[in-house]
Structures are given as structure tokens and as C-alpha cells.
C-alpha positions, 0 to 999 in steps of 0.5 A: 151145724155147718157141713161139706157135703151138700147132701147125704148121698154126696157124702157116702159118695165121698166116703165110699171113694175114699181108701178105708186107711186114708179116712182113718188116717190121724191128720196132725194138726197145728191146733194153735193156728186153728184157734187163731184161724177160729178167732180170725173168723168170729163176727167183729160187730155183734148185735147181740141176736139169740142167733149170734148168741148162740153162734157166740157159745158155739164159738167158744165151746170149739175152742174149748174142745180144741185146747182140752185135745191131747197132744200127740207126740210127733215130730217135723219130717225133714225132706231132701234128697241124695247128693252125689259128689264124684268129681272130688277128693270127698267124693261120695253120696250125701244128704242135702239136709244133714250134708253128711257123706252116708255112702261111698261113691261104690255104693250109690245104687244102695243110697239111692235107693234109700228112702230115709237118711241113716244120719238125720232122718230125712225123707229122701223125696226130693225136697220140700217142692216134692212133697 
């Protein structure tokens, strides 16, 4: 079985300078382009060696796996950030991703302050680049 560390020291050296909440921490994953990235991977010429015989089994025991793991019901976080107009007849503090006014200009500090839109959801983060 393949593994990241090269030893086990490196590996309790990894784990103890991880955050205990970040090794917990659920990774969403897009399985389907695991499953292609898996496939992409296998051997093209098989020579049919009880090695490759086995990496073969191994092969489709990972798909396996893969596609019988219950599908966790998340959504695509939306990024953007804060716009403000206040040169205009509309002017105001608006969401770059739903483009709606969400506070009067006489509230910017509040707005600003905000880290999600109050209309669509979006993480006021600055954009996707600031992901």
C-alpha cells in the first residue's frame, strides 16, 4: 500500500503539527474525477503478471469503494465581495455576485463588515483569487 510519509516518524511528525480540528475536518470531494483520475492512472499494457493482477484487483476494489460512499449534501460556496456605489442615483453597497444593493450607503461600515451577502449567500472574501 502506497503511503505519503516516508517513515513513521515523519508521519506522527506531520500529524502532531497539524490543528487537531483541521485533521478531522471532512474534505468534499468531486468523487467522479477521482474515478477518472484513478482510471487515467491505470497501466495501458498489461502483461498479465500476478503483480499486475493484483494491482488490477486493487484497481477496481478503490472504485469500488469510491462509488458505494454516501453522498454528502453540500453546496458550491459562491465568492465575492462588496461593491460601493456612491457617485449615482443608486448608490449603495452591493454584492458582486447577486449585484443587489444590500445596504444604503449610510451603513457601509456594517456592510463591510459582513462576511456573507444577506441575499445569495456569498463569501465576502474578495473573489475567487482570494480563496
Amino acid at each position: 500500500m502506497a503511503t505519503l510519509w516516508r517513515s513513521e516518524e515523519e508521519r506522527e511528525e506531520y500529524l502532531k503539527n497539524q490543528s487537531e480540528q483541521e485533521v478531522k475536518k471532512p474534505r468534499y470531494i468531486d468523487a467522479n474525477l477521482l474515478l477518472e483520475e484513478l482510471e487515467d492512472s491505470r497501466p495501458i499494457n498489461w502483461t498479465g503478471s500476478e503483480v499486475e493482477t493484483q494491482a488490477q484487483f486493487d484497481f477496481d476494489v478503490f472504485k469500488h469503494i469510491i462509488g458505494y460512499q454516501p453522498t454528502a449534501d453540500v453546496a458550491e460556496v459562491k465568492h465575492g465581495e462588496w461593491i460601493q456605489l456612491d457617485e449615482c442615483a443608486n448608490e449603495g453597497i452591493y454584492c458582486s455576485v447577486c449585484h443587489k444593493k444590500v445596504y444604503k450607503i449610510e451603513y457601509a461600515n456594517q456592510a463591510l463588515k459582513s462576511k456573507y451577502c444577506p441575499n445569495c449567500g456569498a463569501k465576502m472574501d474578495g473573489g475567487i483569487s482570494n480563496v
